[in-house]
FIKOLZA-1660 file (N, C-alpha, C; in steps of 0.1 Angstrom, whole numbers, plus 5000, padded with zeros to 4 digits):
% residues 228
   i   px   py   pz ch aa at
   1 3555 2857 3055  A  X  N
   1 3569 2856 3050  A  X CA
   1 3569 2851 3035  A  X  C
   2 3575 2861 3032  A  X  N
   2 3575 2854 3014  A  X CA
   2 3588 2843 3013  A  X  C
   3 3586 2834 3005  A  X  N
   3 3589 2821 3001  A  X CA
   3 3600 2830 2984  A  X  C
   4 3614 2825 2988  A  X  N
   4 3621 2831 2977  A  X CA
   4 3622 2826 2964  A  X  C
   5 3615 2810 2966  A  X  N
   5 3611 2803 2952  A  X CA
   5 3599 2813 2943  A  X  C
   6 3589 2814 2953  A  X  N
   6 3579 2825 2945  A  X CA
   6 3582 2839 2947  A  X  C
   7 3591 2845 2950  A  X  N
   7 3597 2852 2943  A  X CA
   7 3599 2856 2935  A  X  C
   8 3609 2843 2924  A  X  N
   8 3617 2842 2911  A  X CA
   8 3601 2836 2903  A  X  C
   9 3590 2831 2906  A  X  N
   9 3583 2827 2901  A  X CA
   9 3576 2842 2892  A  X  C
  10 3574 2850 2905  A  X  N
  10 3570 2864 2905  A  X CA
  10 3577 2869 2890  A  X  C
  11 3593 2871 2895  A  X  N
  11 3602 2877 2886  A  X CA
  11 3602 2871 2871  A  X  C
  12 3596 2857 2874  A  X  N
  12 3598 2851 2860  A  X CA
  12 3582 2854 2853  A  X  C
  13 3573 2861 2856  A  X  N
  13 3560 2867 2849  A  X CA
  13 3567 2879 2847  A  X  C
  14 3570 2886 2853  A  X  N
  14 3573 2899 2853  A  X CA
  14 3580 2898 2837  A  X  C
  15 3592 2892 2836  A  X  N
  15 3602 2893 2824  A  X CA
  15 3590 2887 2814  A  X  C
  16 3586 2877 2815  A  X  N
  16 3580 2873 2800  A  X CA
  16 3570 2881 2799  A  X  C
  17 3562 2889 2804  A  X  N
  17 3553 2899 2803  A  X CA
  17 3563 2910 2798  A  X  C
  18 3577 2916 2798  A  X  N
  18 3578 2925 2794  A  X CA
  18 3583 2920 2774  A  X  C
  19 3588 2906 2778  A  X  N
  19 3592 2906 2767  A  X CA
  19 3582 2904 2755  A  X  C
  20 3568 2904 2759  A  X  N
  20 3557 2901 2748  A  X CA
  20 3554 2918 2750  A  X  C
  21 3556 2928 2757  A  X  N
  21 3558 2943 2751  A  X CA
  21 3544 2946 2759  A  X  C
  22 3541 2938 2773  A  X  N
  22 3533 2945 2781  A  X CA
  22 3536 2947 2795  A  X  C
  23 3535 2956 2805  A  X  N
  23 3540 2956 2816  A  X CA
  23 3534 2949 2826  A  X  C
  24 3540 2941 2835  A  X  N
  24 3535 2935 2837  A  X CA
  24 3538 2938 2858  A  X  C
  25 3529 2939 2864  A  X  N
  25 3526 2943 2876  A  X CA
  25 3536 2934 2888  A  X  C
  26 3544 2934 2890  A  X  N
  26 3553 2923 2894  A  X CA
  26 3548 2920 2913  A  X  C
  27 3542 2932 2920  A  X  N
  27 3538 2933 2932  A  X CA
  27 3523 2925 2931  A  X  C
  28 3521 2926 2920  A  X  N
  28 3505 2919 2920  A  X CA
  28 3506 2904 2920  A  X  C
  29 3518 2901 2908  A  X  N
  29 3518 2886 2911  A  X CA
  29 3525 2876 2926  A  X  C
  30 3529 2889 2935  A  X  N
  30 3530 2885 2950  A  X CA
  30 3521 2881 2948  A  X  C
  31 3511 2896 2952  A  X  N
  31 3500 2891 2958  A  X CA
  31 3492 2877 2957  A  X  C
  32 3492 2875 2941  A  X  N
  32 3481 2865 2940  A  X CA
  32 3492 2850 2947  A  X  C
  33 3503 2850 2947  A  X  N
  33 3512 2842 2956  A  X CA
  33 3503 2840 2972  A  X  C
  34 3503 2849 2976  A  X  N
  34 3509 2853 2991  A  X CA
  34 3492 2867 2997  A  X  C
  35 3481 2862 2994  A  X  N
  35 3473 2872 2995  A  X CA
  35 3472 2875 3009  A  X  C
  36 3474 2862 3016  A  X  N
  36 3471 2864 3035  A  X CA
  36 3481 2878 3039  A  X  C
  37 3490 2871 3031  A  X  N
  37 3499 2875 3039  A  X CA
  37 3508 2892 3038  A  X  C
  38 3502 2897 3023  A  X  N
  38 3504 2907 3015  A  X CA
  38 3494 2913 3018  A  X  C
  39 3480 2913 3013  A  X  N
  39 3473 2921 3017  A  X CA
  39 3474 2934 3003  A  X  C
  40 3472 2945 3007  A  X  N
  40 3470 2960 2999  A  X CA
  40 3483 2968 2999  A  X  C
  41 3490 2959 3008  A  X  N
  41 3507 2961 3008  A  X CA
  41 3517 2955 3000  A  X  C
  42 3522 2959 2993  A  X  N
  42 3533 2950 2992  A  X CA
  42 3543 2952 2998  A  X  C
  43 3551 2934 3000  A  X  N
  43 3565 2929 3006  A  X CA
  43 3572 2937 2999  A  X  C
  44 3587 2945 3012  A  X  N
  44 3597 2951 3004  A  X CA
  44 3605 2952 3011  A  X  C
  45 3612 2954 3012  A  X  N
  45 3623 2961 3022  A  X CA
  45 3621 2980 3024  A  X  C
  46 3614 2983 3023  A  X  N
  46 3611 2999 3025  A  X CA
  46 3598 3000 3034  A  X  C
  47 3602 3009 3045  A  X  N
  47 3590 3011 3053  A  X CA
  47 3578 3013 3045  A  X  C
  48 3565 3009 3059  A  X  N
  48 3548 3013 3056  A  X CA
  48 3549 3022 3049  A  X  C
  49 3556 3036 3053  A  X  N
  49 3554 3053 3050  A  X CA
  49 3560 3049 3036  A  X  C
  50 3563 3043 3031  A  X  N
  50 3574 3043 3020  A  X CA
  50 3562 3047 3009  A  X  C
  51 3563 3052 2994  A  X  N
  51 3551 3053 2987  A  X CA
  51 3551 3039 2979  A  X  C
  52 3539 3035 2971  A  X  N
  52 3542 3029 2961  A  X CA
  52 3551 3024 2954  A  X  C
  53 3552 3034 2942  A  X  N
  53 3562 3036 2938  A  X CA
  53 3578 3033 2940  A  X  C
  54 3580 3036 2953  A  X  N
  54 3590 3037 2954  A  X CA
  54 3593 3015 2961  A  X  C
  55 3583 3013 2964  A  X  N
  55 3582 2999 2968  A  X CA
  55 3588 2989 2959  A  X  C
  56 3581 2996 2945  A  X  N
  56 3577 2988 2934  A  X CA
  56 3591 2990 2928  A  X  C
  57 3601 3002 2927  A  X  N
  57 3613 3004 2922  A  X CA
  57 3623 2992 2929  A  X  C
  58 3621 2991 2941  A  X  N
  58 3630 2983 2947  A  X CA
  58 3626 2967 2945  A  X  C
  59 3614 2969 2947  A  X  N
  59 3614 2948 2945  A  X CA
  59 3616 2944 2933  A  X  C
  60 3618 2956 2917  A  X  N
  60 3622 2953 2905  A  X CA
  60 3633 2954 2909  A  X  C
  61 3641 2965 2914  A  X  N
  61 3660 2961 2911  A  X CA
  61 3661 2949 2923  A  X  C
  62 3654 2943 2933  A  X  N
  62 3659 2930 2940  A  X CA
  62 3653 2923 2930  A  X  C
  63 3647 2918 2929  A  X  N
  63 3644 2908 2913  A  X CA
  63 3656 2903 2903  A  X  C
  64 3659 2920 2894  A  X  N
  64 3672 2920 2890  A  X CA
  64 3681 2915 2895  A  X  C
  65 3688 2918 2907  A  X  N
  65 3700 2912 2915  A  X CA
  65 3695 2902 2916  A  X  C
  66 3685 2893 2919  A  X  N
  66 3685 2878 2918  A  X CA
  66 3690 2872 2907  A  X  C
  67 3689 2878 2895  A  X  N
  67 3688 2871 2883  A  X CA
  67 3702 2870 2875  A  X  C
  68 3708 2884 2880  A  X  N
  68 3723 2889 2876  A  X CA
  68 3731 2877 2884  A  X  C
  69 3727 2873 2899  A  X  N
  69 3735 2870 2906  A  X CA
  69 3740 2855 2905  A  X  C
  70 3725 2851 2899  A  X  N
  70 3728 2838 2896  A  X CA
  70 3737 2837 2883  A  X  C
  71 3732 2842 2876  A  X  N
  71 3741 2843 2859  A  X CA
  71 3759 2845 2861  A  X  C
  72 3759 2856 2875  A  X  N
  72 3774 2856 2879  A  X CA
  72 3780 2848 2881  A  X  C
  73 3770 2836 2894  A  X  N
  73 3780 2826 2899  A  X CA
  73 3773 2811 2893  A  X  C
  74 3769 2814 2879  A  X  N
  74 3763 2800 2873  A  X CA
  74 3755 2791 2882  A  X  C
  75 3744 2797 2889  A  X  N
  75 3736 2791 2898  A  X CA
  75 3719 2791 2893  A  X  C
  76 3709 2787 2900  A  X  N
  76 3699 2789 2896  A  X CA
  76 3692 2803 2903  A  X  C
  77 3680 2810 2896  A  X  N
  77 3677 2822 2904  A  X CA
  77 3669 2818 2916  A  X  C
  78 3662 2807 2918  A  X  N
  78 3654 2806 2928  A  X CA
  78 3663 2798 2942  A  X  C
  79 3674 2800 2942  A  X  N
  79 3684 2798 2950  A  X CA
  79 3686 2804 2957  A  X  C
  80 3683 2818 2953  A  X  N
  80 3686 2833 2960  A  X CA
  80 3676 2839 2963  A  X  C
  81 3676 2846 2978  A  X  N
  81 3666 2851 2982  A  X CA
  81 3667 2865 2986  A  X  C
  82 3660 2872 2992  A  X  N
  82 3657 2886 2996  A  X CA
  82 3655 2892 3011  A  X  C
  83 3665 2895 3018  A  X  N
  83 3665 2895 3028  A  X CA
  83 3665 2909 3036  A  X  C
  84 3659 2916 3044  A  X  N
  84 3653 2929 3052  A  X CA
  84 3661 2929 3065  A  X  C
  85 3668 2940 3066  A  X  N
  85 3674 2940 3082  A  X CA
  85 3668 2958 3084  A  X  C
  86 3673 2961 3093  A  X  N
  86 3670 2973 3101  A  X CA
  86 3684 2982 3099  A  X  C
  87 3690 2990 3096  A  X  N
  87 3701 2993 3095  A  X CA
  87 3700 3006 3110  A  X  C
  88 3709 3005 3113  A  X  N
  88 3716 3016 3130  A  X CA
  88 3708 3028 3127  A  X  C
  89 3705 3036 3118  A  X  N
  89 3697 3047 3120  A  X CA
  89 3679 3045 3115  A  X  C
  90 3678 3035 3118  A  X  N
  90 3664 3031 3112  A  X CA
  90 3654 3029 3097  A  X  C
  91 3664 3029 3095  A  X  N
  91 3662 3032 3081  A  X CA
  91 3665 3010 3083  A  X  C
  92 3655 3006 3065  A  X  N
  92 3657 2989 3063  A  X CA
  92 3663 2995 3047  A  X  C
  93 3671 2978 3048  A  X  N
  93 3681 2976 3040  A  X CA
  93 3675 2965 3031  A  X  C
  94 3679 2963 3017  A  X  N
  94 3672 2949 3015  A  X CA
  94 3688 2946 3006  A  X  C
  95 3695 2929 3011  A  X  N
  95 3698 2926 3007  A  X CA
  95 3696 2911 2994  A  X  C
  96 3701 2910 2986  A  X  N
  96 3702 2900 2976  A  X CA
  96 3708 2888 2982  A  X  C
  97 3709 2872 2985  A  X  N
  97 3720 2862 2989  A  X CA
  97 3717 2852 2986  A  X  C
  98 3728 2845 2988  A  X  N
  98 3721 2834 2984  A  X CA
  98 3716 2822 2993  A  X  C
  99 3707 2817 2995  A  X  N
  99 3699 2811 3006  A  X CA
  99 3694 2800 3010  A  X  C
 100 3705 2788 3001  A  X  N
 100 3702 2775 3001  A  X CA
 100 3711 2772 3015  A  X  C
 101 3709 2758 3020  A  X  N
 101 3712 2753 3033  A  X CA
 101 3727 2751 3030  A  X  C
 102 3737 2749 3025  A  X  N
 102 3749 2755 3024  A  X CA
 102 3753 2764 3016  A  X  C
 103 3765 2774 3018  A  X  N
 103 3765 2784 3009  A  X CA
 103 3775 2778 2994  A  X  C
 104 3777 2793 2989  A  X  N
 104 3785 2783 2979  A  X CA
 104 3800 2785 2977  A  X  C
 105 3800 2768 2975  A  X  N
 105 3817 2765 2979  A  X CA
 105 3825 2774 2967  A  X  C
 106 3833 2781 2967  A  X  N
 106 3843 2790 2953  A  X CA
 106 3857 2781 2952  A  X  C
 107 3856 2770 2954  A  X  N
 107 3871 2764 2953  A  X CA
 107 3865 2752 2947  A  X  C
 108 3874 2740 2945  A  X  N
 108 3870 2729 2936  A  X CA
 108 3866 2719 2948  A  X  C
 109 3851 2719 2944  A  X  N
 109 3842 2705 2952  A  X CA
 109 3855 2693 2954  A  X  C
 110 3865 2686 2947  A  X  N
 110 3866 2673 2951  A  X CA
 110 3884 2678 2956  A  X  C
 111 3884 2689 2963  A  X  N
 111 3897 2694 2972  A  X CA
 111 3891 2694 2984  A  X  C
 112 3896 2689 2998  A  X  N
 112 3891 2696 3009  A  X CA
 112 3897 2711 3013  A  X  C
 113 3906 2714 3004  A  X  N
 113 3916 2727 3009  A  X CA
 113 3917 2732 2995  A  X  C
 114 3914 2745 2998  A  X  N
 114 3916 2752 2982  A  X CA
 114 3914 2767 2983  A  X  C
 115 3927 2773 2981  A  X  N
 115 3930 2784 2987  A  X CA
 115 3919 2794 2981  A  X  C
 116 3911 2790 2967  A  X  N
 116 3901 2801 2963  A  X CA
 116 3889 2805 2976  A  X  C
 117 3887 2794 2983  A  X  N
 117 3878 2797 2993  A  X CA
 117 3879 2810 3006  A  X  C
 118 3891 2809 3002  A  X  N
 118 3895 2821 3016  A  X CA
 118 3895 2833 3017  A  X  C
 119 3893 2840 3022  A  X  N
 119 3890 2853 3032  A  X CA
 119 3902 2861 3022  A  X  C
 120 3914 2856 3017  A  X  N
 120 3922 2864 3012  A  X CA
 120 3915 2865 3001  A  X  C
 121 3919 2853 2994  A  X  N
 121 3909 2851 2980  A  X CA
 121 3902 2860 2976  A  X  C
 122 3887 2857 2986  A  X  N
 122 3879 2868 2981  A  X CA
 122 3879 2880 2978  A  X  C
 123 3889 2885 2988  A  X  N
 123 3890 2900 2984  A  X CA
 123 3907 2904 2978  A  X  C
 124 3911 2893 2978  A  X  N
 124 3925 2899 2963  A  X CA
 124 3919 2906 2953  A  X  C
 125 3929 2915 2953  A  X  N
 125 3927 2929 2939  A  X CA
 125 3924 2921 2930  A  X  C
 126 3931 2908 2925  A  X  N
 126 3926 2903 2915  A  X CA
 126 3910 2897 2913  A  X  C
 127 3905 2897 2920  A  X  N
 127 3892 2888 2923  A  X CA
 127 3881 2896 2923  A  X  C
 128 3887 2909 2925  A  X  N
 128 3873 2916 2929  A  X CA
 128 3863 2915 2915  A  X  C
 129 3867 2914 2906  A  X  N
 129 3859 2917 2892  A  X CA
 129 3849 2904 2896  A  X  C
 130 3852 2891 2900  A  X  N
 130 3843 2884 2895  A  X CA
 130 3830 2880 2906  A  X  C
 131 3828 2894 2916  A  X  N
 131 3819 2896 2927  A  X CA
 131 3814 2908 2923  A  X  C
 132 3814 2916 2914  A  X  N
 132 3807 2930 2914  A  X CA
 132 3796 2924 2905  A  X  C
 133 3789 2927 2905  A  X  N
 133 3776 2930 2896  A  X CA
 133 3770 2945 2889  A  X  C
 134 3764 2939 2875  A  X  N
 134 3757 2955 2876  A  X CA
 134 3741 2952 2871  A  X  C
 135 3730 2961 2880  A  X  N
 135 3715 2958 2881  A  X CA
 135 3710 2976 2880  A  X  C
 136 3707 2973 2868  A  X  N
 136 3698 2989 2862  A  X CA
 136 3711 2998 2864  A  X  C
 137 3723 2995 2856  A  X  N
 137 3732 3007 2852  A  X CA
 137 3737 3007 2867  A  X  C
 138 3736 3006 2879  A  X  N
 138 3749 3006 2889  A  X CA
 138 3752 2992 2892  A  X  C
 139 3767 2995 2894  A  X  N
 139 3772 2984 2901  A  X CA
 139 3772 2986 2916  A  X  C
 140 3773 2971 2915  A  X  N
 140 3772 2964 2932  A  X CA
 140 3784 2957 2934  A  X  C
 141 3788 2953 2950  A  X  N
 141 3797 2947 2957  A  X CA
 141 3792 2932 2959  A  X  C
 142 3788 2922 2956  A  X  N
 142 3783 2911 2964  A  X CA
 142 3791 2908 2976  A  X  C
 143 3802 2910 2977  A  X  N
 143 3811 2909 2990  A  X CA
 143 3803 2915 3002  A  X  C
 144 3795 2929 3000  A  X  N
 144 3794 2936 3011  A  X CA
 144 3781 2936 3017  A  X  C
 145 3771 2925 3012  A  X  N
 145 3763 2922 3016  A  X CA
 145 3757 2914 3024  A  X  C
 146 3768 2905 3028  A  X  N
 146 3765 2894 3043  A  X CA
 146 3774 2899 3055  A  X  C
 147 3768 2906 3065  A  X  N
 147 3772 2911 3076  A  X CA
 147 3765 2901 3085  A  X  C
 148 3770 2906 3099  A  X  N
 148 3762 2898 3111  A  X CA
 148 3749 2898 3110  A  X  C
 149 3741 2911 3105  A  X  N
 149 3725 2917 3105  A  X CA
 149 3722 2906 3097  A  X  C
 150 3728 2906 3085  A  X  N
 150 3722 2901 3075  A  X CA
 150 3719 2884 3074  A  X  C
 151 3732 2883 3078  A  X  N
 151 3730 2863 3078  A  X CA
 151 3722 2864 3093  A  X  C
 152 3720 2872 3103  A  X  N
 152 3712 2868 3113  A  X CA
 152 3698 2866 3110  A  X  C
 153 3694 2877 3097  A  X  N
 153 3681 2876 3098  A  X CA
 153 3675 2864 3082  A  X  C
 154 3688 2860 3076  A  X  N
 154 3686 2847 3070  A  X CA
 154 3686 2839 3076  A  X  C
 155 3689 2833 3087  A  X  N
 155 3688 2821 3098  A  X CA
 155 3676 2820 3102  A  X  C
 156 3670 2836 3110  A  X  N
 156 3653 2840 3112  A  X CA
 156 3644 2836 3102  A  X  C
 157 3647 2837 3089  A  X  N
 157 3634 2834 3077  A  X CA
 157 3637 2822 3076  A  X  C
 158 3650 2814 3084  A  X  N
 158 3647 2799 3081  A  X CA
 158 3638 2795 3094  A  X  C
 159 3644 2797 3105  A  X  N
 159 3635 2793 3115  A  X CA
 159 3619 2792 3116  A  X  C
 160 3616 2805 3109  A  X  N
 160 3602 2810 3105  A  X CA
 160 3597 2802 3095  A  X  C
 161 3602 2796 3089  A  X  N
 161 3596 2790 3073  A  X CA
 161 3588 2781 3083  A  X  C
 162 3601 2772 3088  A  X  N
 162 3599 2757 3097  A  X CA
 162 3591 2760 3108  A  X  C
 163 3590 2769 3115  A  X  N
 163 3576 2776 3127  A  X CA
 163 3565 2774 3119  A  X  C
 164 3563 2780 3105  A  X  N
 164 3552 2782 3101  A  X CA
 164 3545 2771 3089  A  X  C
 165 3553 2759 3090  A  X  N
 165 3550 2747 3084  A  X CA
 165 3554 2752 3072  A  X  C
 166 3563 2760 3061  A  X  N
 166 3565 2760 3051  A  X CA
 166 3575 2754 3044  A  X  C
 167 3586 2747 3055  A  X  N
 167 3601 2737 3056  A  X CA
 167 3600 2728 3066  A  X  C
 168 3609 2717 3063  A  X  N
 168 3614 2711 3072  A  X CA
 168 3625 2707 3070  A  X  C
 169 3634 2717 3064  A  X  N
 169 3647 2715 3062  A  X CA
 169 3654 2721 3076  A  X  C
 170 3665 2714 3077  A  X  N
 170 3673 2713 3087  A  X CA
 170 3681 2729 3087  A  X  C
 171 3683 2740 3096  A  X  N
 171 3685 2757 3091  A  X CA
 171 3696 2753 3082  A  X  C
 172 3699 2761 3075  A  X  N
 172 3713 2763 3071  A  X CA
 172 3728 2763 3083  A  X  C
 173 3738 2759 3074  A  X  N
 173 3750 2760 3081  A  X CA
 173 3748 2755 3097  A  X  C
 174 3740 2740 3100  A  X  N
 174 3738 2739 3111  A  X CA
 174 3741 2723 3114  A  X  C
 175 3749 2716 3122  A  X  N
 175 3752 2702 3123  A  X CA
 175 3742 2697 3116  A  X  C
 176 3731 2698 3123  A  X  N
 176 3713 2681 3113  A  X CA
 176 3716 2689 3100  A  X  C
 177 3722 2699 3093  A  X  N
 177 3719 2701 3079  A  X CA
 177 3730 2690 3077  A  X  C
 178 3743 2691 3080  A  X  N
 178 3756 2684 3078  A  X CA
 178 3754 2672 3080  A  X  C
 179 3742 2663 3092  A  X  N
 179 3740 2648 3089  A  X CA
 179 3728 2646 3078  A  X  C
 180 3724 2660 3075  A  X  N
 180 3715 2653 3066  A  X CA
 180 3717 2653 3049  A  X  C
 181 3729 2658 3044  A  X  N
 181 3732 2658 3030  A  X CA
 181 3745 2656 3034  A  X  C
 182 3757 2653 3022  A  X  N
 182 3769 2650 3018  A  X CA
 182 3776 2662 3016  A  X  C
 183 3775 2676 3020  A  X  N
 183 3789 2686 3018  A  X CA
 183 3790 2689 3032  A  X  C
 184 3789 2677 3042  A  X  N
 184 3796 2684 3056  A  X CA
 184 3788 2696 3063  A  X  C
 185 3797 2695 3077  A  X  N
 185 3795 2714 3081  A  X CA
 185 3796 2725 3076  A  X  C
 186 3790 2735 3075  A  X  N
 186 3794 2746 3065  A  X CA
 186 3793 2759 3073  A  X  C
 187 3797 2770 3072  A  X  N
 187 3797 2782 3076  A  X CA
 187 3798 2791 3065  A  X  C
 188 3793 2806 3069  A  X  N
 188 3795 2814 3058  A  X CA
 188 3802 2827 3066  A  X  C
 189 3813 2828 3054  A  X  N
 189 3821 2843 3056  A  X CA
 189 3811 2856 3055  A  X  C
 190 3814 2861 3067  A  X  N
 190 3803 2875 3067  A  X CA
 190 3813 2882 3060  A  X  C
 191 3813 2882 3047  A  X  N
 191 3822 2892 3037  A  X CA
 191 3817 2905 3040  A  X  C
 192 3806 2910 3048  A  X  N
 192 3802 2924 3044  A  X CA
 192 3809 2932 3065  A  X  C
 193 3817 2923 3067  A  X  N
 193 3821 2932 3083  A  X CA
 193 3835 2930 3081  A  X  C
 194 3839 2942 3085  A  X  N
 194 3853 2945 3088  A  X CA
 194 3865 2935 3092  A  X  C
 195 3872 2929 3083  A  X  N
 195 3880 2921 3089  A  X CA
 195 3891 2928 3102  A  X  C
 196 3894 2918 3110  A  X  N
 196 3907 2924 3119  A  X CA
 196 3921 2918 3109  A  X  C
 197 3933 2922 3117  A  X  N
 197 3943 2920 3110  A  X CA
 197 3948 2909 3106  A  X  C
 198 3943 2897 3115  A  X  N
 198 3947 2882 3105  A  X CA
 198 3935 2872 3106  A  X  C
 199 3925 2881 3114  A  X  N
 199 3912 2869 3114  A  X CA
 199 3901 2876 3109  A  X  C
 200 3891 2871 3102  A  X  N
 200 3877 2874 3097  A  X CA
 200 3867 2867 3102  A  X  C
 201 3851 2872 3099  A  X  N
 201 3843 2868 3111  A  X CA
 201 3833 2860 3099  A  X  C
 202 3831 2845 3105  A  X  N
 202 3821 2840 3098  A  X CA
 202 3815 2837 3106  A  X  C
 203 3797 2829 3102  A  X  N
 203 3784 2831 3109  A  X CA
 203 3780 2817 3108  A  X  C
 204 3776 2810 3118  A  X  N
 204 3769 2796 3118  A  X CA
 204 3761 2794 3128  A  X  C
 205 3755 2776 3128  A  X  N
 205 3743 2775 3135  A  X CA
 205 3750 2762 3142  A  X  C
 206 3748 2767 3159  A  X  N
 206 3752 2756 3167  A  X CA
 206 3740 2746 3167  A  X  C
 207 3745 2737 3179  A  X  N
 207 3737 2721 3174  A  X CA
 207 3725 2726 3183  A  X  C
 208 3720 2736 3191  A  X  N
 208 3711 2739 3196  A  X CA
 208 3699 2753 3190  A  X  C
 209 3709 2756 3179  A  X  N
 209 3702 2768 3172  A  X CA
 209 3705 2777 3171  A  X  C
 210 3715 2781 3173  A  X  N
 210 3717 2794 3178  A  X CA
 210 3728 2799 3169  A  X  C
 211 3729 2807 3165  A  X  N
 211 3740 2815 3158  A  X CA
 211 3749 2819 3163  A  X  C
 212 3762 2818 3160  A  X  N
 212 3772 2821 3163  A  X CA
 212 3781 2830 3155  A  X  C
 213 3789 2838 3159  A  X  N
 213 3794 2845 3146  A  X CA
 213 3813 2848 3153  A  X  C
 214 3823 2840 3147  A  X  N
 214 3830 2834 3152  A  X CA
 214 3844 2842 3144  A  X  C
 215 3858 2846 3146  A  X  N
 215 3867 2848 3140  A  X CA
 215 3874 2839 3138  A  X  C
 216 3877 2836 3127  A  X  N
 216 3893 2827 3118  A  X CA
 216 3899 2831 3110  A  X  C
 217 3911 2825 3108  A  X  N
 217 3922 2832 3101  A  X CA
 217 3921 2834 3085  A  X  C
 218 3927 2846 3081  A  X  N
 218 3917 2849 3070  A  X CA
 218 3926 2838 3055  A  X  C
 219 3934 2829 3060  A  X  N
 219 3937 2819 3052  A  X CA
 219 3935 2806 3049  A  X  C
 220 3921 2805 3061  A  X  N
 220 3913 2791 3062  A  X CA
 220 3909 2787 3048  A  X  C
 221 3909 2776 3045  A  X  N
 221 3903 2775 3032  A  X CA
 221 3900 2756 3030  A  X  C
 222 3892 2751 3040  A  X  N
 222 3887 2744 3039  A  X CA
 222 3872 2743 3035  A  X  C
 223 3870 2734 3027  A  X  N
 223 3855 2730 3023  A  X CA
 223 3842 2731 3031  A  X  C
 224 3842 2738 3044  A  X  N
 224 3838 2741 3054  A  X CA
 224 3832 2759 3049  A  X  C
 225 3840 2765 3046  A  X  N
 225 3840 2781 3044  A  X CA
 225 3833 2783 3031  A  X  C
 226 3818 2789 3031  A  X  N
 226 3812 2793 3024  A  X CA
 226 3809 2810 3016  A  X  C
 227 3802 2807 3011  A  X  N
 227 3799 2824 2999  A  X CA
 227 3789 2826 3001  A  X  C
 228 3783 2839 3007  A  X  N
 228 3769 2837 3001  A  X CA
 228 3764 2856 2994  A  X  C
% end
C-alpha cells in the first residue's frame, strides 16, 4: 500500500527534476519508496494488462490533481491522497481526496452552524466555480468524486495502514478519532451520489468500525459535515 505522504514526496522529485530541464521518472521514485511492495510494476489505478505508458500518464495527472487540489482549497499536497475502486463494469477508477482523519470543514471553524457546510451550499450555481479544477487542460468536478465506493475504499487504506503497522491513528470520521483531537465527530458528504429530494447521503465510522453511509437533510450544516 502506498503511503500518500510519499506520494507527494514522489511528485515533489518529479517537479524539481522537470524544472532543472530533465525528466524525471516519477514511477521510479515509487519504486525506490516502496520496492517490496512495487516491484517491476508500478502502483496505479489501471489494470496489470494496462501498458506502461499508459500507467505512467495517469499517476502524472493524479500527482497533478494532488497539487491543483491543494492550491484550490489552501491546504497542504501531502494531505491528499490517491484512491482505486473498481467501477460496475470492471473497469478501476482512480480518484484524487483528501485523506486526513477529518475532512475539510468549508464554513468558519469558530461557528458550530454555518450554512457554507451544506449539501445545498455545495452544489449552489453559485459555488460550483470554486470546486472545479483544471489538471493538463481538462477540467474536473471535485464534488463528484466521493461516492460510497470511494470513501469505502478510503476507510480500507486506513484500516490497512494500521493492519500493516504503518499508523496508529484512530480511522477517520470515527468516535476514538473525535476523543482523540479537538474538531469533534466528523462525517463526510459523499458529494459524488445522487441526492434524493430533501436528504443527501454522507459516510462514517461507527464505534465498532464499520462504515456507515447514512441520509440527512441537505441543509445540515453543522461542524460535524465534512469535504473531501
Amino acid at each position: 500500500m502506498v503511503d500518500p505522504t510519499k506520494v507527494y514526496e514522489a511528485t515533489d522529485a518529479l517537479i524539481a527534476g522537470m524544472d532543472g530541464g530533465e525528466r524525471v521518472d516519477y514511477l521510479t521514485h515509487l519504486r525506490e519508496l516502496y520496492p517490496e511492495q512495487l516491484g517491476p510494476v508500478a502502483i496505479s489505478s489501471v489494470s496489470e494488462q494496462t501498458d506502461r505508458a499508459s500507467a505512467e500518464a495517469l499517476s502524472l495527472t493524479a500527482s497533478a490533481a494532488i497539487v491543483t487540489m491543494a492550491e484550490e482549497f489552501s491546504l497542504a499536497p501531502e494531505d491528499f491522497g490517491v484512491l482505486r475502486i473498481s467501477a460496475h463494469d470492471g473497469s478501476e477508477r482512480t480518484v484524487v481526496a483528501y485523506t486526513r482523519g477529518n475532512g475539510i470543514d468549508l464554513g468558519d471553524p469558530n461557528e458550530n452552524h454555518d450554512a457554507q457546510r451544506s449539501w445545498n451550499s455545495i452544489f449552489d450555481e453559485d459555488s460550483a466555480g470554486a470546486f472545479m479544477i483544471e489538471v493538463n487542460g481538462t477540467s474536473y468536478d471535485t464534488r463528484k468524486g466521493m461516492t460510497k465506493a470511494v470513501y469505502d475504499a478510503f476507510i480500507a487504506d486506513a484500516k490497512a495502514f494500521v493492519a500493516d503497522g504503518l499508523s496508529t491513528d484512530p480511522l477517520p470520521d470515527s468516535p476514538q478519532l473525535a476523543a482523540a483531537n479537538d474538531e469533534g465527530y466528523t462525517v463526510t458528504w459523499l458529494t459524488g451520489e445522487e441526492a434524493h429530494a430533501k436528504d443527501a447521503w454522507f459516510g462514517c465510522v461507527n464505534q465498532g468500525g464499520q462504515i456507515d453511509h447514512v441520509l440527512k437533510r441537505h441543509e445540515s450544516d453543522s461542524r460535524m459535515f465534512r469535504f473531501r
